[in-house]
mmCIF file of the N, C-alpha and C atoms, coordinates in Angstrom:
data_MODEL
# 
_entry.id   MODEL 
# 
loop_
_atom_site.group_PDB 
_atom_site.id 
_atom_site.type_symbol 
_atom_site.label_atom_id 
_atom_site.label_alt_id 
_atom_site.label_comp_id 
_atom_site.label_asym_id 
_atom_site.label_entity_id 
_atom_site.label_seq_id 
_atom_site.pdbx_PDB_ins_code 
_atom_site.Cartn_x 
_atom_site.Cartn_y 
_atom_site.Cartn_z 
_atom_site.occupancy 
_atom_site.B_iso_or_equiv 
_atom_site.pdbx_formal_charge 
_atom_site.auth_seq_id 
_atom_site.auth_comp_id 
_atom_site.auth_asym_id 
_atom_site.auth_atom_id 
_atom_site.pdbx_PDB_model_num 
ATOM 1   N N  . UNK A 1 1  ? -8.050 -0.423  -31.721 1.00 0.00 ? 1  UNK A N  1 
ATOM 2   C CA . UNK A 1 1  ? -6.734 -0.723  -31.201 1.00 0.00 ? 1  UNK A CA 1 
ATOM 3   C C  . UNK A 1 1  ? -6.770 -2.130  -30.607 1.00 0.00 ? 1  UNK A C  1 
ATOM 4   N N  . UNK A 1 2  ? -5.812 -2.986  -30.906 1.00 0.00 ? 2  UNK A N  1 
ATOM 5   C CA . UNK A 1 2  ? -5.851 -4.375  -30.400 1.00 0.00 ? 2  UNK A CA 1 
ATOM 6   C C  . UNK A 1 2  ? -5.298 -4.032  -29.180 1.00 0.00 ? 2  UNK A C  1 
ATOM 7   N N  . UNK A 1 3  ? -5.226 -5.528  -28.693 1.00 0.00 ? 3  UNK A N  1 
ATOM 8   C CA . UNK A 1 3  ? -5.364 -5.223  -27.197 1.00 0.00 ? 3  UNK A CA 1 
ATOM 9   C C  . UNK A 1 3  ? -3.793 -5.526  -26.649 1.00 0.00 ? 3  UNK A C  1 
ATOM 10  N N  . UNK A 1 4  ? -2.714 -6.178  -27.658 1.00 0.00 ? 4  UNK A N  1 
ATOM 11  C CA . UNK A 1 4  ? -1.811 -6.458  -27.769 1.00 0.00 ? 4  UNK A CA 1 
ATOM 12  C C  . UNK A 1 4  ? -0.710 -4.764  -27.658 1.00 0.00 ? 4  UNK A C  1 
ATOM 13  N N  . UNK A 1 5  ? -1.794 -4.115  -28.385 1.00 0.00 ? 5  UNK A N  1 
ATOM 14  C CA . UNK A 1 5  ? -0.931 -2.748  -28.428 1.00 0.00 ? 5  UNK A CA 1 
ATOM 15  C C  . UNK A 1 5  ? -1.404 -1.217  -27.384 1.00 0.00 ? 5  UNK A C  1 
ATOM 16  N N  . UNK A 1 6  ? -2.541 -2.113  -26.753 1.00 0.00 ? 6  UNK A N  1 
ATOM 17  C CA . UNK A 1 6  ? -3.042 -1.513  -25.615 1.00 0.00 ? 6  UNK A CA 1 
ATOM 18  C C  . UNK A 1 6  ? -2.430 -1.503  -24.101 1.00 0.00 ? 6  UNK A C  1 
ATOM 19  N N  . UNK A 1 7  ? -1.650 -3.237  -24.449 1.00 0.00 ? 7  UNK A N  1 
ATOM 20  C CA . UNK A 1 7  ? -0.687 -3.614  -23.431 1.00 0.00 ? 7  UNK A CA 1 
ATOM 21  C C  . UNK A 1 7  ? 0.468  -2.530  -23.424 1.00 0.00 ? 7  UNK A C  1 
ATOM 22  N N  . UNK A 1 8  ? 1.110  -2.931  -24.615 1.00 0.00 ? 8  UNK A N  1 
ATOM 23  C CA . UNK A 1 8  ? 2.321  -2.417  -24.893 1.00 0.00 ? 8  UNK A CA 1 
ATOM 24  C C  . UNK A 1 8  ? 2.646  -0.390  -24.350 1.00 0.00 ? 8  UNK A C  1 
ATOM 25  N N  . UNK A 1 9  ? 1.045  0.188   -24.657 1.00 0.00 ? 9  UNK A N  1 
ATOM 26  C CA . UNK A 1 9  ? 1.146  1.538   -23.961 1.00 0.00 ? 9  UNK A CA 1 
ATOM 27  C C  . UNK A 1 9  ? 1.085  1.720   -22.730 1.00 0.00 ? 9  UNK A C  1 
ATOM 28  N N  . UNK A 1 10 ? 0.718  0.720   -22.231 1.00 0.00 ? 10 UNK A N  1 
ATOM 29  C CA . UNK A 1 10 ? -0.019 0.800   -20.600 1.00 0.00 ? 10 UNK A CA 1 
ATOM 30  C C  . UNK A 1 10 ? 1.763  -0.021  -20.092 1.00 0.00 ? 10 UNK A C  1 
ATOM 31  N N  . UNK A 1 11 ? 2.545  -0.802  -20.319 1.00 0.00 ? 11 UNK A N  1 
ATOM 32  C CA . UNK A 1 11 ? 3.463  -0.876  -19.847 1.00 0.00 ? 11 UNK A CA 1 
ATOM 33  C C  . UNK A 1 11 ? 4.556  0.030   -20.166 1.00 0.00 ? 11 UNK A C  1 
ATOM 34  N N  . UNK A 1 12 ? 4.607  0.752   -21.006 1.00 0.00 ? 12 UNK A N  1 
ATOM 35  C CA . UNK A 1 12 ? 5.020  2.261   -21.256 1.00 0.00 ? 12 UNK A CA 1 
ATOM 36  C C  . UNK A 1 12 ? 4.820  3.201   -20.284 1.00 0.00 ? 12 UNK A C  1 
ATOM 37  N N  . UNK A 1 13 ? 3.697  3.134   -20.110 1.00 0.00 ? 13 UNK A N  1 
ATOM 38  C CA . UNK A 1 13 ? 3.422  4.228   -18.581 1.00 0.00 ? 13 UNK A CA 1 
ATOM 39  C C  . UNK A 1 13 ? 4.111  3.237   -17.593 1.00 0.00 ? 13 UNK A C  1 
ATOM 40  N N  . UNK A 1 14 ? 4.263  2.352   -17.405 1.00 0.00 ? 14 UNK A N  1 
ATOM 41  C CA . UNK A 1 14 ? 4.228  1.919   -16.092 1.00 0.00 ? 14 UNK A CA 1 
ATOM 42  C C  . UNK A 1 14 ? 6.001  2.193   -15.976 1.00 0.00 ? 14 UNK A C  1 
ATOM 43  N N  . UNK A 1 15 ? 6.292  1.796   -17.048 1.00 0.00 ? 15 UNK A N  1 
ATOM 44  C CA . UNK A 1 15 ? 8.106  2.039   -17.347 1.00 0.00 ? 15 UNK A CA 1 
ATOM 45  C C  . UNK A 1 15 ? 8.653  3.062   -16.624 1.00 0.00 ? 15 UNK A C  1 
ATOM 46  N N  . UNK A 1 16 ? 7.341  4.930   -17.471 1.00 0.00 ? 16 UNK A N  1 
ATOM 47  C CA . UNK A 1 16 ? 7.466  6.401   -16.823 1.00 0.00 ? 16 UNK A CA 1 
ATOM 48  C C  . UNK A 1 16 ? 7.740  6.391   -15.865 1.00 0.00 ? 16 UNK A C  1 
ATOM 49  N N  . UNK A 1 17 ? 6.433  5.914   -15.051 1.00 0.00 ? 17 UNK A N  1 
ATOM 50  C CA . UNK A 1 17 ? 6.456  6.295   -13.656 1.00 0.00 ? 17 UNK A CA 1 
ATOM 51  C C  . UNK A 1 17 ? 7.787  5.278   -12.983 1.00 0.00 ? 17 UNK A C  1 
ATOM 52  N N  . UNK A 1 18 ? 8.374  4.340   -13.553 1.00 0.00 ? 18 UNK A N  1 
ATOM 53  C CA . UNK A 1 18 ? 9.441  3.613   -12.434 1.00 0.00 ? 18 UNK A CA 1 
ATOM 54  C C  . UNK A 1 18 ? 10.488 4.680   -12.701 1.00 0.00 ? 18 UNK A C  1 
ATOM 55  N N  . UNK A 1 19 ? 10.765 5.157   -14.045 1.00 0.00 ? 19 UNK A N  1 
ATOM 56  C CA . UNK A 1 19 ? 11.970 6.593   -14.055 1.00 0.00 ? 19 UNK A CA 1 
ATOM 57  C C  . UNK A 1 19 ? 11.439 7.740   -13.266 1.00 0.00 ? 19 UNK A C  1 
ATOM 58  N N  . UNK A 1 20 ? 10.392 7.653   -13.223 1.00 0.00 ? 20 UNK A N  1 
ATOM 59  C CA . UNK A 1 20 ? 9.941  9.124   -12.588 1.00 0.00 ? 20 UNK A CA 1 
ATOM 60  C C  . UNK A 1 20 ? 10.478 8.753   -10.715 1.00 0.00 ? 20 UNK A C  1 
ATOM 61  N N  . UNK A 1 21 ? 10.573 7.610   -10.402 1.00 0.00 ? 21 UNK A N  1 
ATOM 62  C CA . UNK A 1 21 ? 10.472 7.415   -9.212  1.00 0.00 ? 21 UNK A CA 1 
ATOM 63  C C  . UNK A 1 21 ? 11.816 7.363   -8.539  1.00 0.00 ? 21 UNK A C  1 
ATOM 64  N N  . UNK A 1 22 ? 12.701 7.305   -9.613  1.00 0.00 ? 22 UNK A N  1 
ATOM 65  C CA . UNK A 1 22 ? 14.309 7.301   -9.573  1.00 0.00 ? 22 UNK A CA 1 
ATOM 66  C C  . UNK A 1 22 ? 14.935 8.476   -9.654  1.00 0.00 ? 22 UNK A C  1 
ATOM 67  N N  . UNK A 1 23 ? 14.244 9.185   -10.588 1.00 0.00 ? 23 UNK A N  1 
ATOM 68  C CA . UNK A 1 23 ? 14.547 10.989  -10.866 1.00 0.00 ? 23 UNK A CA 1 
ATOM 69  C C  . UNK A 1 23 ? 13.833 11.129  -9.476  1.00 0.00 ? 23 UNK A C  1 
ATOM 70  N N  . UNK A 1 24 ? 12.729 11.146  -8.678  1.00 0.00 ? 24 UNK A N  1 
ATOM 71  C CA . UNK A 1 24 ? 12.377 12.166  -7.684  1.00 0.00 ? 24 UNK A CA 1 
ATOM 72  C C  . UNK A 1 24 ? 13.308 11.798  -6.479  1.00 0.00 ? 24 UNK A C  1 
ATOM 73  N N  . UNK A 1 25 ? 14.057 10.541  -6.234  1.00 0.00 ? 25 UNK A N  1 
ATOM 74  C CA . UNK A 1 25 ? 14.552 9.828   -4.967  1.00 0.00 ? 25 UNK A CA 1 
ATOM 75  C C  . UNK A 1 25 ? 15.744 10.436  -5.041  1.00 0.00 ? 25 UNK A C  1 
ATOM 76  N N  . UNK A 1 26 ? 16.436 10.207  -6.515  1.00 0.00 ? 26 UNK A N  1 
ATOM 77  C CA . UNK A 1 26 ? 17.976 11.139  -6.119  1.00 0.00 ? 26 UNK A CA 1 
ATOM 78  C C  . UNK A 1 26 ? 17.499 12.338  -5.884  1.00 0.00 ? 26 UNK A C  1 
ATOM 79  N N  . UNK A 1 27 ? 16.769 12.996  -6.952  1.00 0.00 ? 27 UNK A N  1 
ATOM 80  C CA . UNK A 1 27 ? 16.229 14.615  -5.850  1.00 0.00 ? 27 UNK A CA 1 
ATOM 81  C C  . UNK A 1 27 ? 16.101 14.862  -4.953  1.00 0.00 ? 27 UNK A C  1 
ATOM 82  N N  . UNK A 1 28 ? 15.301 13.941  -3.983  1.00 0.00 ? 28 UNK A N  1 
ATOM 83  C CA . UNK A 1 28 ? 14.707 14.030  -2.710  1.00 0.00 ? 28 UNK A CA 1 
ATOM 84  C C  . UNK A 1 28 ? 16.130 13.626  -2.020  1.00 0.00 ? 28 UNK A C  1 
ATOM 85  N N  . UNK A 1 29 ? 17.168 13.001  -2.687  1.00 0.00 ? 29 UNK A N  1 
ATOM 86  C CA . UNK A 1 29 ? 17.991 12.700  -1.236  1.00 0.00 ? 29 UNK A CA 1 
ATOM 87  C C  . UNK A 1 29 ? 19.329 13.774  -1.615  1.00 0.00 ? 29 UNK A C  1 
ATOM 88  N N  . UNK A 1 30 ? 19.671 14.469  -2.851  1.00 0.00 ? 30 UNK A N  1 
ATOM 89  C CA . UNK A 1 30 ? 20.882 14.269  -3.088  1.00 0.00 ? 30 UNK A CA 1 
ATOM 90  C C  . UNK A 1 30 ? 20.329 16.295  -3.500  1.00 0.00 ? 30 UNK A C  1 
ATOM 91  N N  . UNK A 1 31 ? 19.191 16.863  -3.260  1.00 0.00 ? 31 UNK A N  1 
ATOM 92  C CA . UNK A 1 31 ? 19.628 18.402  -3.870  1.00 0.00 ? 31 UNK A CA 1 
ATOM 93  C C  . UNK A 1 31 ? 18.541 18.962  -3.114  1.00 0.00 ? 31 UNK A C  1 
ATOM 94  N N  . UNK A 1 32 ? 17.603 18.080  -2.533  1.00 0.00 ? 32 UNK A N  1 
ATOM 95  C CA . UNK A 1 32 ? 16.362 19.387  -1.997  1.00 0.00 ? 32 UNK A CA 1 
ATOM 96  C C  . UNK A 1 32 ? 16.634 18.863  -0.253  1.00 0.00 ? 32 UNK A C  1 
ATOM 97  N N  . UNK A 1 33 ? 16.082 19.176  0.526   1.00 0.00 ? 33 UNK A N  1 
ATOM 98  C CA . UNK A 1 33 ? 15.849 19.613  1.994   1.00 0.00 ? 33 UNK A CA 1 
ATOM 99  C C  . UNK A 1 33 ? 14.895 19.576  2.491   1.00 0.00 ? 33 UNK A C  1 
ATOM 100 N N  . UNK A 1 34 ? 14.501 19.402  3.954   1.00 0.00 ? 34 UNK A N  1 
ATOM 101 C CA . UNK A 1 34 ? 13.467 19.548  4.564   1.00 0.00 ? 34 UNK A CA 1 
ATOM 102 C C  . UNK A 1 34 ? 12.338 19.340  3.896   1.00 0.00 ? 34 UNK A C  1 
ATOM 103 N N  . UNK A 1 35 ? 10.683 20.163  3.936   1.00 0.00 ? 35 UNK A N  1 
ATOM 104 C CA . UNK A 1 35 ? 9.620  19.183  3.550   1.00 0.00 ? 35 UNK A CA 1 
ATOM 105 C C  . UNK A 1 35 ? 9.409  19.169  1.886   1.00 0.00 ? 35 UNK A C  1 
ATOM 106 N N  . UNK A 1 36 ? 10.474 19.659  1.616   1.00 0.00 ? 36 UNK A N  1 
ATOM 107 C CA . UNK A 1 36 ? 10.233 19.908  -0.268  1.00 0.00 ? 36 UNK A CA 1 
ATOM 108 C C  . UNK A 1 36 ? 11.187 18.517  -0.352  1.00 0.00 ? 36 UNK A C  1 
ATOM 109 N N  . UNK A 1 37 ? 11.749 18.033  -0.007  1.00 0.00 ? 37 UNK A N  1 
ATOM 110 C CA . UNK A 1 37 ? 12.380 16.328  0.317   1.00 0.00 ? 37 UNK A CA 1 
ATOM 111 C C  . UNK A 1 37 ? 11.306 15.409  0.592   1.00 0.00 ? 37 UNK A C  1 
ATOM 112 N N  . UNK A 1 38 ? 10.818 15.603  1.636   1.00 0.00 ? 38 UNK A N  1 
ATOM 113 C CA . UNK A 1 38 ? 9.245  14.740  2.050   1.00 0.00 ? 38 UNK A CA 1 
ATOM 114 C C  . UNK A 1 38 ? 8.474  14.857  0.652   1.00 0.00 ? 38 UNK A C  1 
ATOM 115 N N  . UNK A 1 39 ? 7.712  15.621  0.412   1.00 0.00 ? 39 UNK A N  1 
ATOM 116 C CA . UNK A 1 39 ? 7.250  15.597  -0.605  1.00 0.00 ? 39 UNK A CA 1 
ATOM 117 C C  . UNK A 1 39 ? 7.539  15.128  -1.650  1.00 0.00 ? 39 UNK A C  1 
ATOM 118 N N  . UNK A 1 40 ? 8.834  14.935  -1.939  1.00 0.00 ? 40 UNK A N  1 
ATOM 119 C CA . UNK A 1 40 ? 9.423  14.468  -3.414  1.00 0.00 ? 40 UNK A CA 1 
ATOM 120 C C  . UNK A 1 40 ? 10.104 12.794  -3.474  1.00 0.00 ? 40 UNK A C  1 
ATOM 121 N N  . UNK A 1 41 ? 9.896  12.893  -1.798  1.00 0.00 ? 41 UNK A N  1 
ATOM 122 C CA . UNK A 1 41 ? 9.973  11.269  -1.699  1.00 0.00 ? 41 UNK A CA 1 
ATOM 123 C C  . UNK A 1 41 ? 8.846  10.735  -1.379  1.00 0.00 ? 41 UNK A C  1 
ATOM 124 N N  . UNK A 1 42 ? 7.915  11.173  -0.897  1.00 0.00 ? 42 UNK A N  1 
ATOM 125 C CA . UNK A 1 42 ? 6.616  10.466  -1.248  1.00 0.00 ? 42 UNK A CA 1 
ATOM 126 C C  . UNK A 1 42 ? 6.074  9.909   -2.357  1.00 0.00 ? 42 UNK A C  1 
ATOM 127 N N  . UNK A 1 43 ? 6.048  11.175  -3.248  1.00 0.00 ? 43 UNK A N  1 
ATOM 128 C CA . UNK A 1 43 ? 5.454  11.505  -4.927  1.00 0.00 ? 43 UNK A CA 1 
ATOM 129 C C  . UNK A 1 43 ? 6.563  10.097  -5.241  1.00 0.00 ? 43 UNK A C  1 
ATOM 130 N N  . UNK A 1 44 ? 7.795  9.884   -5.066  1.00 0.00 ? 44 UNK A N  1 
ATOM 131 C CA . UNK A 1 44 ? 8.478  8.874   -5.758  1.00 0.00 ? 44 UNK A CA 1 
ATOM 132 C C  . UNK A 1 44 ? 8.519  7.531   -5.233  1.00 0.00 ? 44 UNK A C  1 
ATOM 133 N N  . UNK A 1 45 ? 7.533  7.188   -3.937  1.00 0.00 ? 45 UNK A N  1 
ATOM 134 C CA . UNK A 1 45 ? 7.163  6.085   -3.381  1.00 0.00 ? 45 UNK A CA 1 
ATOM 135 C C  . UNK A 1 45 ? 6.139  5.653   -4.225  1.00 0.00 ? 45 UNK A C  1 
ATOM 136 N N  . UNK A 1 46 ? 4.840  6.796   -3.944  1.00 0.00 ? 46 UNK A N  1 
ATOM 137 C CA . UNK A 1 46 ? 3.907  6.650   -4.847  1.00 0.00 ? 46 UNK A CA 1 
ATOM 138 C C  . UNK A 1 46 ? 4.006  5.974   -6.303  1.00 0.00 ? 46 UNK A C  1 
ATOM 139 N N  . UNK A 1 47 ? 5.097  6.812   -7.220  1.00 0.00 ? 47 UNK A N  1 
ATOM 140 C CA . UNK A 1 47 ? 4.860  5.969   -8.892  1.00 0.00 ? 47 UNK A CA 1 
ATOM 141 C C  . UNK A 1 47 ? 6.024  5.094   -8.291  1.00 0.00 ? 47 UNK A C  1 
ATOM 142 N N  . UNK A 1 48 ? 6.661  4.582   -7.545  1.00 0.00 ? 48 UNK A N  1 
ATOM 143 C CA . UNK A 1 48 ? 7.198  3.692   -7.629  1.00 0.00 ? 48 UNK A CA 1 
ATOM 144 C C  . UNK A 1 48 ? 6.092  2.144   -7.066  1.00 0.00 ? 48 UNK A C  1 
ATOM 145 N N  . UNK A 1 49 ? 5.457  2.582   -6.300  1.00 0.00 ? 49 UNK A N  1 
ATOM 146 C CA . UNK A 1 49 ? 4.081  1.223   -6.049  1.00 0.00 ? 49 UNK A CA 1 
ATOM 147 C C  . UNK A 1 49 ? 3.180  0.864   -7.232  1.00 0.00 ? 49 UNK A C  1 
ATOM 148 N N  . UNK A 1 50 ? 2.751  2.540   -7.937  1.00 0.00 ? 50 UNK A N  1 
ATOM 149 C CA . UNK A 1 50 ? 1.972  2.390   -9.428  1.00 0.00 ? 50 UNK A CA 1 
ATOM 150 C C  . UNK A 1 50 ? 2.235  1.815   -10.131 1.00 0.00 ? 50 UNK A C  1 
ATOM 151 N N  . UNK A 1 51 ? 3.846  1.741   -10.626 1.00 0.00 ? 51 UNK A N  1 
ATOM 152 C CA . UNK A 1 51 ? 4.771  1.467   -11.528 1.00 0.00 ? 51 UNK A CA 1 
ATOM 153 C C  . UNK A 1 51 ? 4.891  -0.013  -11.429 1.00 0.00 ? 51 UNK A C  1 
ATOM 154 N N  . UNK A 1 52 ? 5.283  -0.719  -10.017 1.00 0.00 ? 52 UNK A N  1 
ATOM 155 C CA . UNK A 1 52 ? 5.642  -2.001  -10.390 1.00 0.00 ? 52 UNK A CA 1 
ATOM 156 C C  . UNK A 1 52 ? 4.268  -2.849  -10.854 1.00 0.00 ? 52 UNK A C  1 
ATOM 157 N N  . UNK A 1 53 ? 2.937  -1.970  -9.977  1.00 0.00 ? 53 UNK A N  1 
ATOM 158 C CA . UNK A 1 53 ? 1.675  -2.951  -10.265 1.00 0.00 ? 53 UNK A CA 1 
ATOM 159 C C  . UNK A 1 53 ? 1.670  -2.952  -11.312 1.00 0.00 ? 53 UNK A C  1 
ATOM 160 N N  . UNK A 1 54 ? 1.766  -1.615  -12.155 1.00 0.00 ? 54 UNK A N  1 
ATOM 161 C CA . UNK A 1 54 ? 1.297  -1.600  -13.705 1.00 0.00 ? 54 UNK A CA 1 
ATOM 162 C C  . UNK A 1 54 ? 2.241  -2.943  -14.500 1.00 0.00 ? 54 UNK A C  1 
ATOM 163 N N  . UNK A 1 55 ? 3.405  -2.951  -14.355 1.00 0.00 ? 55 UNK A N  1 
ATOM 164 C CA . UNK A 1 55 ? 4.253  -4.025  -14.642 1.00 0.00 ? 55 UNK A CA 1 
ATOM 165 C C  . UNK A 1 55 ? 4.146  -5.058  -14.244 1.00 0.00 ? 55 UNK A C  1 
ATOM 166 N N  . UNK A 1 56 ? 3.657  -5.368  -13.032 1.00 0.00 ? 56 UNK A N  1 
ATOM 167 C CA . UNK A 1 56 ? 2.847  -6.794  -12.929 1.00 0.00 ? 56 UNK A CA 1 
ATOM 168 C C  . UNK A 1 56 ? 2.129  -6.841  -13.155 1.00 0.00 ? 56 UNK A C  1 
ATOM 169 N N  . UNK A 1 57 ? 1.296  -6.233  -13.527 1.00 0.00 ? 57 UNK A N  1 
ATOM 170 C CA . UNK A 1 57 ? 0.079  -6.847  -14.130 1.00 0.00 ? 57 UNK A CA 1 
ATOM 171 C C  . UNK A 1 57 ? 0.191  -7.046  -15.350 1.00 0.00 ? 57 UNK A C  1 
ATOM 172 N N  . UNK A 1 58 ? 0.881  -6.476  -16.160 1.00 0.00 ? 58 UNK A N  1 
ATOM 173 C CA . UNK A 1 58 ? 1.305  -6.720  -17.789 1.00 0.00 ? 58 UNK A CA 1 
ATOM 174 C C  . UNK A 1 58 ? 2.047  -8.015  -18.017 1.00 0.00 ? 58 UNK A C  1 
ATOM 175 N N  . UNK A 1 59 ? 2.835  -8.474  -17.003 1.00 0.00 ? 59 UNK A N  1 
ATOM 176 C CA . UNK A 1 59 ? 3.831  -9.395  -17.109 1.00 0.00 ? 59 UNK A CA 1 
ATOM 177 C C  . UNK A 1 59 ? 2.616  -10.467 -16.749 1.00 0.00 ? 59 UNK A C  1 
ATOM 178 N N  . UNK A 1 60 ? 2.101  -10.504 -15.633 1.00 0.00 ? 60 UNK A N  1 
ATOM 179 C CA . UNK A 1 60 ? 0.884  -11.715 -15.795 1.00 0.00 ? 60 UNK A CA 1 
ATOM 180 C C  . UNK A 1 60 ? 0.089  -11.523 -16.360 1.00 0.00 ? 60 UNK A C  1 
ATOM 181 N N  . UNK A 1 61 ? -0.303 -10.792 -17.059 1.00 0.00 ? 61 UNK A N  1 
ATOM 182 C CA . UNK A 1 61 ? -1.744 -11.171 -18.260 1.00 0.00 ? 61 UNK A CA 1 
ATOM 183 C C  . UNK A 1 61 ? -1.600 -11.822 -18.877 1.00 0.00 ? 61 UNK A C  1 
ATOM 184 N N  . UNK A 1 62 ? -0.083 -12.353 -19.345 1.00 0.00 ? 62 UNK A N  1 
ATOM 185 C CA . UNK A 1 62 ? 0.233  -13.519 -20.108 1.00 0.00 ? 62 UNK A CA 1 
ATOM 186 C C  . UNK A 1 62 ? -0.018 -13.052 -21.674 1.00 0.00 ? 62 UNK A C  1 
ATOM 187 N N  . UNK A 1 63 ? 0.797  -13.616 -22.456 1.00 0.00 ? 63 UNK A N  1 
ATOM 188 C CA . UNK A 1 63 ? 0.254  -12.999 -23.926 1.00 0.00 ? 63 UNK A CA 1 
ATOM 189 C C  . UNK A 1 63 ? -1.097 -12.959 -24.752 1.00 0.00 ? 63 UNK A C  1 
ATOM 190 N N  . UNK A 1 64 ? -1.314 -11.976 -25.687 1.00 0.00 ? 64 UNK A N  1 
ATOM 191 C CA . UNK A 1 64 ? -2.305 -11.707 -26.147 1.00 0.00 ? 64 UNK A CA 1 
ATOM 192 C C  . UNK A 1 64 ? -2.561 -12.155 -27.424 1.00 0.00 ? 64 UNK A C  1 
ATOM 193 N N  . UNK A 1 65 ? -1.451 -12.720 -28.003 1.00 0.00 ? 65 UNK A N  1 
ATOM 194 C CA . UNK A 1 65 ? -1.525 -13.101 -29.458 1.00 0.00 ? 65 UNK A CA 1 
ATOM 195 C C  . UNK A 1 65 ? -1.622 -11.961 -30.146 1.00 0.00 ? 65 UNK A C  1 
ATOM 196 N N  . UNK A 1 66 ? -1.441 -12.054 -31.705 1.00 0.00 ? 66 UNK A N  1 
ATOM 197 C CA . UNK A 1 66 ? -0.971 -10.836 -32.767 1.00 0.00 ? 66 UNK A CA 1 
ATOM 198 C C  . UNK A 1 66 ? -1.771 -10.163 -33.547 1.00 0.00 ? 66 UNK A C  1 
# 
């Protein structure tokens, strides 16, 4: 696997987890309660910190050529 298309999966995940972090925040604010809220806004702090590193770091690796 080149490394061009190694990028391309690994900023795929990083994409997931920024939706995953948007799906758990309206959850956490807009349908659950008390510590099942805590929890689901944590978990969506969490891939939301994962998420942007993974995306910065893809965006500065700078290109890989084809």
């Amino acid at each position: 696997m080149s490394q061009s298309m190694l990028n391309m999966y690994i900023s795929f995940a990083g994409m997931l987890l920024l939706f995953l972090a948007i799906g758990l925040i309206w959850l956490s604010r807009n349908k659950l309660n008390g510590w099942l809220s805590g929890i689901s806004s944590i978990l969506a702090y969490i891939s939301l910190l994962l998420g942007s590193i993974i995306i910065l770091y893809i965006v500065f690796s700078g290109p890989t050529g084809g």
